[in-house]
N, C-alpha and C positions, 0 to 999 in steps of 0.2 A: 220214844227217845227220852223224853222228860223221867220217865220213869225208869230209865237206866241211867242215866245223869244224876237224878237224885241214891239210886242206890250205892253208885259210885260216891258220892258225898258222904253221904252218914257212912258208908262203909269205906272211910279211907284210910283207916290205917290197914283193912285188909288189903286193900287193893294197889297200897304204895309198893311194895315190892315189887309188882306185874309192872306197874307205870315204870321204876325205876332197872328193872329188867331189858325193856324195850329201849328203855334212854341209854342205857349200857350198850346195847345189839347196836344201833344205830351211832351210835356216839364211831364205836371199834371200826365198824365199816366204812365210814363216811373220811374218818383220819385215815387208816389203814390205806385207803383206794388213793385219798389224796395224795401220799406220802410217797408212794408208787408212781404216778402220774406225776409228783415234783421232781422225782429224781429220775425218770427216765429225760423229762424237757430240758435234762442239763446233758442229755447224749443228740439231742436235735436241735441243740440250739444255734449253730451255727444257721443253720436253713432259717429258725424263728426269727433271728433276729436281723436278718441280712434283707435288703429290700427286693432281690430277686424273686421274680415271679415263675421263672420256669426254670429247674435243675434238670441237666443230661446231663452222664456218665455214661461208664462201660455196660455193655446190655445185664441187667438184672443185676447190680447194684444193689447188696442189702441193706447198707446204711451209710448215711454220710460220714464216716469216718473210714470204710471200709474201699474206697473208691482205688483206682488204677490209673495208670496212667496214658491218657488220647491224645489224637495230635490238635495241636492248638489251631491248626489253619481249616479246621471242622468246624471253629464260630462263625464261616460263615454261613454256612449252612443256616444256624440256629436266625444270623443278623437278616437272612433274605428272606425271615416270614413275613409275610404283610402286617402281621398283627405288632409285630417286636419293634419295640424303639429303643434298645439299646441291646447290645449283648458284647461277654468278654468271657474271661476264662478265672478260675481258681484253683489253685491247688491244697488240699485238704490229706493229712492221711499222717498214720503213728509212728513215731523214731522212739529213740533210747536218751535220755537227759543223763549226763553225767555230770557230779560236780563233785571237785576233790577236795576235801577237807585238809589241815594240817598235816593231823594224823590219818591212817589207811580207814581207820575204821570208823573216821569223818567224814567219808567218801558216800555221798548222794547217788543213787540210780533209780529213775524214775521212767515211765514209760508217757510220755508228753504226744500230745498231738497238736502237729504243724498247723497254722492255718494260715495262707498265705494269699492275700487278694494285693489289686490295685490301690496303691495308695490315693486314693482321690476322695473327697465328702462325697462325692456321688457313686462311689462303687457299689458297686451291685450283688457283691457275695462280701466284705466287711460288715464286722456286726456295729453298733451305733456308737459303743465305746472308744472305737476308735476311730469310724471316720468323721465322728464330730470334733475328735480334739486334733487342730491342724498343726499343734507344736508335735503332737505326737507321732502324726504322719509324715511331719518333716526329718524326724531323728531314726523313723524305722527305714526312711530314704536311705538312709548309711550301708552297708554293704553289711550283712553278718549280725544283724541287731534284731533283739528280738521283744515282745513285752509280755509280759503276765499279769494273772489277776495277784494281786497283793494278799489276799487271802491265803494261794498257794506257794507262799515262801518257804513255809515251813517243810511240807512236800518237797519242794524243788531244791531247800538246803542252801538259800540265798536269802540275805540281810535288807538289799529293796537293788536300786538303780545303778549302773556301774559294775556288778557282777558279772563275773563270766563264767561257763560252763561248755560241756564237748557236748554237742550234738552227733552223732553216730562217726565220731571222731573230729569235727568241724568244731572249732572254739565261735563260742558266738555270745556279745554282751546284754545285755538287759538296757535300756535306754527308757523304760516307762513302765507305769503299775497302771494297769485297770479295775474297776470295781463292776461287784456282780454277774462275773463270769467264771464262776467255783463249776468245778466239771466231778461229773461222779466219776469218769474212768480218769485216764492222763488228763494232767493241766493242761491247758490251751493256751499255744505259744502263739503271738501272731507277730507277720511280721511281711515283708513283701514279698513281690512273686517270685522277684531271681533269687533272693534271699533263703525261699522255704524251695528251691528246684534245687538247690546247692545242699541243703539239708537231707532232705528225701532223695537226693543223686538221681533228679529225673534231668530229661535231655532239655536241651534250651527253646525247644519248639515244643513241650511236652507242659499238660494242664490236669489237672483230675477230674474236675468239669467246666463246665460250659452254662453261665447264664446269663440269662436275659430278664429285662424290662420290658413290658406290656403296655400299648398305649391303652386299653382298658384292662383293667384286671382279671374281670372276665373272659378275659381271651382264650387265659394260660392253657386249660385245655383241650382248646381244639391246635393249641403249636403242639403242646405235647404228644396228643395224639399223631400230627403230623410228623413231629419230631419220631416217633418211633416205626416210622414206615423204614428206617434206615438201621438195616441187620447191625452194624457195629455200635448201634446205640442203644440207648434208655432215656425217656423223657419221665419227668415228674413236673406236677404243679409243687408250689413249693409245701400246700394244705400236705399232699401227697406222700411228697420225700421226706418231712417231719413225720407223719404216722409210719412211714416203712421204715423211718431208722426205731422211733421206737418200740415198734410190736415187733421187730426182730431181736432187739434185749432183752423184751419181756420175753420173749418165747424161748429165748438162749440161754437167757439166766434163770429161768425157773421163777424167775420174780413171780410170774402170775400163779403160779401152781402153792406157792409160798402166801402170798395174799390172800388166794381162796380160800387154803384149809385157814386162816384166821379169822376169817369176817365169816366163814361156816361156823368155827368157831364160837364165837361170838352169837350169831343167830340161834346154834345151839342151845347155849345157856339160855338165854333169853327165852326162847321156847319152849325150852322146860319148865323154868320159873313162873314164866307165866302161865301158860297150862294150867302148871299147879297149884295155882293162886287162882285163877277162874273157876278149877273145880271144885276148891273145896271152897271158895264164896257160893257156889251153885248148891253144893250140897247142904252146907248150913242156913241155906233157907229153902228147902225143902217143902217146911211145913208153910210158910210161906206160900208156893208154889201149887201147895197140895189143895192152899185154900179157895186160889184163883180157878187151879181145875174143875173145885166145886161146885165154881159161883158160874161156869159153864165158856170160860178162856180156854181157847184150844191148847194144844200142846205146841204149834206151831210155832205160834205169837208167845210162847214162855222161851221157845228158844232164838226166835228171835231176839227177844230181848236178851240174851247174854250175849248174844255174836254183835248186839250193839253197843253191850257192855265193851267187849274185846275190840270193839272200833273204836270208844272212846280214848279207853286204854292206850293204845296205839297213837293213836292223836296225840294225848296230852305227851308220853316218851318221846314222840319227837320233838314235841314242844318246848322239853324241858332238854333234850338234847341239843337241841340248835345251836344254843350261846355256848355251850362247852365245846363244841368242833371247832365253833371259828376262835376260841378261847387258844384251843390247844397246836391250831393252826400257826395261830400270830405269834404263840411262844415257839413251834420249832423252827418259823420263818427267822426270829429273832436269834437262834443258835447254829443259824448259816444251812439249816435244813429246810426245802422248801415243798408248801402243802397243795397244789392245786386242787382247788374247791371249786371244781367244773360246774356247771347249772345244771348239766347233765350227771354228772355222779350224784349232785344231791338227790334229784327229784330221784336217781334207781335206789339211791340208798330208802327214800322214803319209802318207793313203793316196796322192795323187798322188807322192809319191818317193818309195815303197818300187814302184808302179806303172812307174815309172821306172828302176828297178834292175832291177824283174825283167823288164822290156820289153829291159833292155842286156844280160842275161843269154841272150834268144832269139836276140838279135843275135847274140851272139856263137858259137850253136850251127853258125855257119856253118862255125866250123875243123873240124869232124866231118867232114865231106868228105873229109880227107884222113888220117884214121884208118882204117887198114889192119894188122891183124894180118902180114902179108908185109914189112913196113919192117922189123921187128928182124931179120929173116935176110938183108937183103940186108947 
């Protein structure tokens, strides 16, 4: 190992390329995943940020935007588990935003999605933004009133508070701006439950689901599970209906198929480069190599020592890639684009390129071939 550590040393300007190769592979993959993973958590965020612990809907429910509408006198169902210490209803799901400009061709259409809970601090499907501000739950009180994130004004074609616009013909005003709740598909209108039943034109005993609160958290699913012995349902924990809303985007949109060929990509290049930088370090020292055969070092332990070389290699690229991810992170966080840097995508982004190093390392044990103790005398 000393002896591959020092070859890497005195030989570093060969070997900066292969390092800066691998920091590249890793750098692409580790942003690329995150960037995918940021922008799907803004199609589940409704469930992420809402303090319920168990989501039903209609049976096999792809994603929480996609929901239908159940009868509301089914919470109790959910309310007579033993485990559940609270349960209510929410309605969630996509209308048409219109807002008409002076001129015709001032005219805003947007495709918005409802979110419509209990106006209470302690609701249970409300995301934090608004059931912690009580002026705000008092003004979405109002019949017709609705709030947005301020970010999506631009989108929705409205100036801030006091706006009005047609919900799938229903005129309804703007009364509050929220912050940090930017959605990758339609903005998120929220607003309360007669309010968003009037919008969507579901009936007045009508919810899209059904949740609950947990005296342990732990509980949620074994309700779930119980929750889905009943044919017209579908239970989720909330861990649950967050990944099913978003492995259903990603597999809709192609996202994932899109991300792959880039971080393959990415590996690609890396792989080659480096390769080709391991084998022609291996080959130029040859005579080197030929001397050690000599002196009665197997061939084994000379290839060893390069496949330690390519671990180093590997090592120091991500080494040098670390501070660049979370670099390039914090600047698209900072342009309203968000990167989640899972503890689990870093450690696969590591092992897939360091994987990758030591894979360009094998590659390169091809120049042993022409290590021969017999070259230095001729």
């Amino acid at each position: 190992m000393s002896y591959s550590l020092s070859t890497i040393w005195y030989e570093r300007q060969r070997f900066l390329p292969a390092i800066l190769a691998v920091a590249f592979s890793a750098v692409l993959v580790a942003v690329q995943s995150g960037l995918v993973l940021g922008l799907l958590s803004m199609l589940s965020m409704p469930v992420d940020r809402a303090p319920a612990d168990v989501w039903v809907g209609y049976p096999a429910v792809r994603s929480v935007d996609f929901g239908r509408p159940i009868p509301d006198r089914w919470v109790s169902r959910l309310a007579a588990q033993p485990e559940v210490e609270r349960a209510e209803g929410a309605i969630i799901g996509f209308a048409s935003w219109t807002r008409k400009g002076e001129a015709p061709a001032n005219t805003t259409t947007e495709v918005c999605t409802v979110v419509g809970t209990r106006l209470d601090p302690h609701s249970l499907a409300a995301m934090e933004v608004v059931r912690n501000d009580r002026d705000l739950l008092a003004r979405l009180a109002q019949p017709l009133t609705v709030a947005v994130d301020e970010s999506e004004r631009g989108r929705l074609g409205v100036r801030g508070i006091g706006d009005t616009a047609e919900i799938l013909g229903v005129r309804v005003r703007i009364v509050g701006l929220v912050k940090g709740c930017r959605a990758l598909g339609g903005p998120y209108l929220f607003c309360s439950l007669e309010t968003a039943r009037v919008l969507l034109h579901y009936q007045h005993d009508e919810v899209t689901y059904l949740v609950a609160k947990c005296k342990d958290p732990a509980d949620a699913p074994a309700v779930a599970r119980r929750m889905n012995g009943y044919a017209q349902l579908s239970a989720f924990t909330s861990d649950e209906f967050s990944a099913r809303s978003r492995m259903h985007w990603l597999t809709t949109t192609k996202a994932g198929i899109a991300i792959g060929f880039t971080a393959l990509l990415g590996l690609l290049v890396g792989a080659v480069v480096t390769s080709q930088t391991l084998f022609a370090a291996t080959a130029a020292s040859q005579r080197e190599f030929a001397t050690l055969r000599a002196m009665g070092i197997p061939k084994w332990r000379l290839k060893m020592s390069v496949l330690v070389q390519s671990f180093w290699v590997g090592l120091f690229g991500i080494a040098l890639a670390t501070p660049f991810t979370f670099a390039l992170a914090e600047g698209a966080t900072a342009m309203g684009t968000g990167v989640r840097l899972h503890p689990l995508l870093l450690g696969g982004t590591a092992v897939v390129t360091m994987s990758m190093a030591v894979g360009s390392g094998l590659a390169a044990l091809r120049s042993f071939q022409k290590v021969d103790p017999a070259h230095n005398i001729r």
